[in-house]
C-alpha positions in Angstrom: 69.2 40.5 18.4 70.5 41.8 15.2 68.3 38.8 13.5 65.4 39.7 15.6 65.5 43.4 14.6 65.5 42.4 11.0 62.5 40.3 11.2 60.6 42.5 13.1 61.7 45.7 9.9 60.6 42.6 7.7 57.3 42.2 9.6 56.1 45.9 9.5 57.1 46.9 6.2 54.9 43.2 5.2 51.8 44.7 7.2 52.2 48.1 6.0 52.1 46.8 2.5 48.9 45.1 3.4 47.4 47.3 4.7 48.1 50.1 1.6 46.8 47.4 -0.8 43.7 46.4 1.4 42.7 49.9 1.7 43.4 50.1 -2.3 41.4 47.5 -3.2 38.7 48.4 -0.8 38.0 51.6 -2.4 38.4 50.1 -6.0 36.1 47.1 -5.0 32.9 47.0 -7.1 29.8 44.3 -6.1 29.5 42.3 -8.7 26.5 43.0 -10.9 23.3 41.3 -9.8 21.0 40.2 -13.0 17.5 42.0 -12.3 14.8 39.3 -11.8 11.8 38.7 -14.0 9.0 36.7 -14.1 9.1 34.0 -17.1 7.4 34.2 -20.0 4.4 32.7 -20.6 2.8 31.6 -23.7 -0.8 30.9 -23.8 -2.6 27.6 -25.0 -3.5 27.2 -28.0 -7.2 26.0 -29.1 -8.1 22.5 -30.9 -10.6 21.0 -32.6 -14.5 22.9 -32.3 -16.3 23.2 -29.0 -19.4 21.4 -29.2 -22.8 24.1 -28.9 -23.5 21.9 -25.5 -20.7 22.9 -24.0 -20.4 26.6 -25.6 -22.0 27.9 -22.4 -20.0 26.5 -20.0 -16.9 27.7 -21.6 -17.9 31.1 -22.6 -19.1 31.7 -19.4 -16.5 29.9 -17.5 -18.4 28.0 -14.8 -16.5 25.5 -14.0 -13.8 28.0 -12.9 -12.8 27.3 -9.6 -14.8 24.3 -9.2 -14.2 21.3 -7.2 -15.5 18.5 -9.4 -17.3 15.3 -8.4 -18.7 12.4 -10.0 -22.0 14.2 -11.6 -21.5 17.9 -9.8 -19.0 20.7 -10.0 -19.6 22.9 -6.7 -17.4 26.7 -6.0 -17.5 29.8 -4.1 -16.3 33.1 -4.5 -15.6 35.6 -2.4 -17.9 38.6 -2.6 -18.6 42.2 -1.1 -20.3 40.8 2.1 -18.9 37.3 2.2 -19.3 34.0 -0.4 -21.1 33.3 -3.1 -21.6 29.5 -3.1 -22.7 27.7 -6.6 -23.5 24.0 -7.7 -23.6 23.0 -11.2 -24.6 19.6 -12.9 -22.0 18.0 -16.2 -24.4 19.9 -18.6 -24.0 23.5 -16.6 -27.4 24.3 -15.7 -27.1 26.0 -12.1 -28.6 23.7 -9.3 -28.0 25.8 -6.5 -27.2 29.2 -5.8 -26.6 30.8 -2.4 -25.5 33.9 -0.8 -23.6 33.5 2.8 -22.6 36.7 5.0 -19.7 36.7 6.8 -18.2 39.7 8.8 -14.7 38.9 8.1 -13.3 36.8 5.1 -9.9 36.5 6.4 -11.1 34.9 9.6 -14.4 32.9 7.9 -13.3 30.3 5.3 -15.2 27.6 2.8 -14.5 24.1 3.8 -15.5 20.6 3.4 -17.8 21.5 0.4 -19.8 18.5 -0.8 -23.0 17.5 -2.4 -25.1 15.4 -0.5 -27.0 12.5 -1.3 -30.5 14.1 -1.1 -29.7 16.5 -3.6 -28.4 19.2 -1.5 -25.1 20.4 -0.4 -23.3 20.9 2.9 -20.0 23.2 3.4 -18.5 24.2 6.6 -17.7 28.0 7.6 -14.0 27.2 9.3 -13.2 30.6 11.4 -8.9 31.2 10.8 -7.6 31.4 14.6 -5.2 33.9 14.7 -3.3 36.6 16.7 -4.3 40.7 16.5 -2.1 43.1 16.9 -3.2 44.3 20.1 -1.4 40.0 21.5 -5.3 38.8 21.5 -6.3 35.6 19.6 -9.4 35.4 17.1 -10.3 32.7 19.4 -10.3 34.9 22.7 -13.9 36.2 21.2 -15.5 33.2 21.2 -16.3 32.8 17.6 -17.4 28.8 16.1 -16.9 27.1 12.9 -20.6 26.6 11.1 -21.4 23.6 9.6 -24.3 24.6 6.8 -26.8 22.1 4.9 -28.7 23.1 2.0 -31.7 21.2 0.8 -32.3 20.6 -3.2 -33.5 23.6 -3.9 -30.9 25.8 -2.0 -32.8 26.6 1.2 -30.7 26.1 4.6 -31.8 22.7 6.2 -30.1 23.2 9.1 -27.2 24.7 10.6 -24.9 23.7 13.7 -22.3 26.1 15.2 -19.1 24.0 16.7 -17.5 26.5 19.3 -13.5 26.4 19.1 -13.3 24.1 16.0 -11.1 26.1 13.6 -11.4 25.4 9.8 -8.2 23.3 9.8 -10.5 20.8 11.6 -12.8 20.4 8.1 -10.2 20.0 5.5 -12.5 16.9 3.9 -15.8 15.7 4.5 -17.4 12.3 3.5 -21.1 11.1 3.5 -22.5 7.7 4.3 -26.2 6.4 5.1 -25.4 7.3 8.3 -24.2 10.6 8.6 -21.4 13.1 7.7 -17.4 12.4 8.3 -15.4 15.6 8.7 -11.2 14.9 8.7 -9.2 17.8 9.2 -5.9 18.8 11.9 -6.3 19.2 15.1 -5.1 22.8 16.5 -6.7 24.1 19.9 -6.0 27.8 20.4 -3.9 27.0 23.3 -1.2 24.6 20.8 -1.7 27.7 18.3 -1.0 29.9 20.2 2.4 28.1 21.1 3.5 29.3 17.5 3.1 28.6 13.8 4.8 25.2 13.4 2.8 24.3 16.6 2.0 20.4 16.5 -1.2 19.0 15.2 -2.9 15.6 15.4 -5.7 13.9 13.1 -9.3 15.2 14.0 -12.5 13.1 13.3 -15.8 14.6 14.1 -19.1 12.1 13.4 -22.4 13.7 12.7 -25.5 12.5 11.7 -28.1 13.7 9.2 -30.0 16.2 11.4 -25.9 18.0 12.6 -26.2 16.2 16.1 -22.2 15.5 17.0 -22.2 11.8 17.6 -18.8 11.2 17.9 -14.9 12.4 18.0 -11.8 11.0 17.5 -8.2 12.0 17.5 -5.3 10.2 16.0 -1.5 11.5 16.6 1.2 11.4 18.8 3.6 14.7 20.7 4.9 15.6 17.4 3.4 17.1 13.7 0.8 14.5 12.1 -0.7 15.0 9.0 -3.5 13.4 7.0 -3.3 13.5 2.9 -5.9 11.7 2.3 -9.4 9.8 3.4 -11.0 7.2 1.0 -13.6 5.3 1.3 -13.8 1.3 0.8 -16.2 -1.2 1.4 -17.5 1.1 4.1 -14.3 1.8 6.0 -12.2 5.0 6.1 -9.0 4.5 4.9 -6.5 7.3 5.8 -3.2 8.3 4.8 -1.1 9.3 7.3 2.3 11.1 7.4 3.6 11.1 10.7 6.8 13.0 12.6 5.8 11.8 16.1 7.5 8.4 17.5 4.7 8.0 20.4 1.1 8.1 20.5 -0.8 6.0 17.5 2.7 6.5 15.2 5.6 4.5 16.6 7.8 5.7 13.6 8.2 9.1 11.8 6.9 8.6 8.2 3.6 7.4 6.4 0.9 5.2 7.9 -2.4 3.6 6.6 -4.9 4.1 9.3 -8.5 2.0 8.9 -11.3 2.8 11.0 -15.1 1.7 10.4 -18.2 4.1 11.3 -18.3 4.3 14.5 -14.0 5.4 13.8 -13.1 2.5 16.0 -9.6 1.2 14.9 -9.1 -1.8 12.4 -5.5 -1.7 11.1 -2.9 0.4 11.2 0.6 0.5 10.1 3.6 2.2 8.0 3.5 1.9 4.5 5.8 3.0 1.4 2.5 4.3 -0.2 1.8 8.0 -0.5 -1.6 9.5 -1.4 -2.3 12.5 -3.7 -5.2 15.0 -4.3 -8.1 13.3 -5.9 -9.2 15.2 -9.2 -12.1 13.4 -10.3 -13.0 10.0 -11.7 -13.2 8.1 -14.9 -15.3 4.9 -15.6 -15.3 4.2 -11.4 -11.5 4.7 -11.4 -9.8 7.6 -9.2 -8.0 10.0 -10.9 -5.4 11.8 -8.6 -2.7 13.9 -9.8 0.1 11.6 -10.3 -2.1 9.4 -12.8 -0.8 8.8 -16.1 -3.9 10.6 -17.7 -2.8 14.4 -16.3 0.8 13.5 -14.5 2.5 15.5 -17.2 0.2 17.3 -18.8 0.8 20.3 -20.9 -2.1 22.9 -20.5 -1.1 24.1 -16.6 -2.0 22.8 -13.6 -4.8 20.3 -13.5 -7.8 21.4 -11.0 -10.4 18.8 -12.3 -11.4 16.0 -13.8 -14.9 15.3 -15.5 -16.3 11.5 -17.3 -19.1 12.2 -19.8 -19.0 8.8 -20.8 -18.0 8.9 -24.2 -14.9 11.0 -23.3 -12.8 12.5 -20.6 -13.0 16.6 -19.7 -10.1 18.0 -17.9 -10.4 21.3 -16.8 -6.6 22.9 -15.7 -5.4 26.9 -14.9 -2.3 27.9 -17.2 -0.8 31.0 -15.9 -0.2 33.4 -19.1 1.6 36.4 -17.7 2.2 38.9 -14.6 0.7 42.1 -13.3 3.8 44.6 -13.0 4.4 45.3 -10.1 7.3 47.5 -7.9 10.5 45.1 -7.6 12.6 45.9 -4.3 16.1 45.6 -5.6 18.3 43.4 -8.1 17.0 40.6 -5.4 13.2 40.5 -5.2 11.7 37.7 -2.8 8.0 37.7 -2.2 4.8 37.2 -4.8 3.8 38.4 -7.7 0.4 38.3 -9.1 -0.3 36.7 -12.2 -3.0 36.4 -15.3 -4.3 33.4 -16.1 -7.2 31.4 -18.3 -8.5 28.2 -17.8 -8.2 25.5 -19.9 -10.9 23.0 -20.9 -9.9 19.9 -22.9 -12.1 16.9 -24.0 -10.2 14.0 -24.2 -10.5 10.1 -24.8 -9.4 7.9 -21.5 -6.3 7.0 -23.8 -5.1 10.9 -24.1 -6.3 11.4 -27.4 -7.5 15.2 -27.6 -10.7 15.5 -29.0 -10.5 19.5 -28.5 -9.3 22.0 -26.4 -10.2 25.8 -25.6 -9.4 28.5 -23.2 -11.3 31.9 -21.6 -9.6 34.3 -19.5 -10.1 33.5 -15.9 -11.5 35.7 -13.8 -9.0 35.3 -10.8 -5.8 35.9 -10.5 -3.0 33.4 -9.2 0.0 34.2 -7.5 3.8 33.9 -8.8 6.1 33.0 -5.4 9.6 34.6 -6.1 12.7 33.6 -4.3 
């Protein structure tokens, strides 16, 4: 007992002291300082070389700003007080088409699958956003459609077609052959949407022909998230590139696939494949330029958005972000995004890299900075 007793004093003299020096340091203890965050420094790019008087218009004016670029047009939109503001230019910048669309709510109406068509015209789609009010309804509890537009040559509305529950994820790309339109997109009903965000989606592949009559549909996915990154066309075949979580359905195996249908998107071949596709920027002498090709893969005037072939030389058009708005930072730890200035950057080039010259303008929209 006399042992006991003396471990027991030992014991509650050893917590006392503990619990003096825990309540000392707890009153002593500082958070170690937290470095405030800021935004990087930016430097702007620097000019080279003289801008040709053709092409003085076109950069003064920026008008490829924006622009999605193909083989002899660069087409864009812009958002505007009562809805988009939907341009086509030719290499040389002379305006081809101009129109004005109206929408009631730019949040919920978006710009996709904007092309120019064979005839001269254009074709876009008006994707409505599905998504939940505050009140627990669902923009597509109002029975609102996705319209798909075609302008004629000389900007008039051909024709329109109105595609009730076919959200604007359903139109991420369109193609055009002799025989109609090709729209590739994800497939996400109201009712999987409304299951929550990371709902899962399939492949969605809508046929129509040149007058907008629906001739055909076609899904592609299995119980889990597909995705498609990207629909070429070869020797009259679509060719897709798949990336696949599912293990049922038309994937067998999580991962990317190669998916080949012909024009009436009846199967050919499918299968996995090591390959993985990237945006499509333009192309040179026949040749597809995507972003992980050695002619923009690292290049050093911002982030590429386009690529242009003149013929005697290359023109690559990219948005290099030059600074930040200031804006209110919540704490030493800031997480969310920051708006940024930026100019876009247009630089002639030979197909071997060579820089024949380069220029920036200040671009009229701003970009976002995501802070974590």
């Amino acid at each position: 007992m006399k042992y006991l007793r003396i471990f027991l004093i030992a014991l509650g003299l050893y917590l006392a002291a503990g619990l003096v020096i825990g309540v000392a340091m707890m009153e002593t203890h500082i958070e170690p300082s937290r470095p405030e965050y800021r935004p990087p420094e930016y430097a702007k790019v620097q000019p080279i070389g003289t801008v040709p008087a053709e092409f003085t218009e076109i950069v003064e004016k920026n008008l490829f700003e924006n622009g999605s670029t193909f083989r002899d047009r660069v087409l864009r939109y812009w958002l505007t007080d009562t809805g988009y503001l939907i341009q086509m230019y030719d290499l040389q910048g002379n305006l081809l088409i101009q129109h004005n669309r109206q929408v009631a709510d730019t949040h919920t109406y978006h710009v996709k699958s904007l092309i120019p068509t064979a005839d001269g015209g254009l074709l876009y789609v008006l994707g409505f956003n599905d998504h939940e009010f505050s009140d627990g309804t669902w923009q597509s509890d109002l029975g609102v459609s996705s319209t798909v537009v075609k302008l004629d040559r000389e900007g008039n509305v051909e024709w329109e077609r109105n595609l009730d529950n076919f959200t604007g994820y359903m139109f991420d790309d369109c193609l055009e052959t002799d025989s109609g339109f090709y729209f590739f997109g994800e497939l996400e009903t109201p009712e999987t949407k409304k299951q929550g965000i990371y709902s899962p989606t399939d492949i969605h592949i809508l046929k129509m022909d040149k007058t907008g009559t629906v001739l055909k549909t076609h899904i592609i996915g299995g119980s889990d998230y597909d995705d498609l990154q990207d629909v070429r066309l070869e020797n009259g075949n679509f060719v897709l590139y798949c990336n696949s979580q599912s293990e049922d359905g038309d994937f067998y195996t999580p991962g990317f696939w190669l998916y080949t249908l012909d024009e009436n998107l009846e199967r050919i071949t499918w299968g996995p494949t090591q390959t993985r596709a990237f945006e499509k920027l333009g192309e040179v002498d026949g040749r597809r330029v995507d972003r992980v090709d050695p002619l923009v893969k690292n290049w050093d005037a911002g982030y590429v958005t386009g690529v242009l072939d003149y013929g005697d030389f290359i023109l690559i058009i990219s948005v290099n972000t030059t600074g930040y708005i200031e804006t209110e930072l919540q704490g030493n730890w800031f997480s969310g995004i920051v708006p940024t200035t930026q100019e876009t950057v247009y630089t002639a080039c030979m197909p071997d890299g060579t820089i024949l010259w380069r220029t920036a303008v200040e671009a009229a929209e701003t970009g976002l900075l995501i802070i974590r």
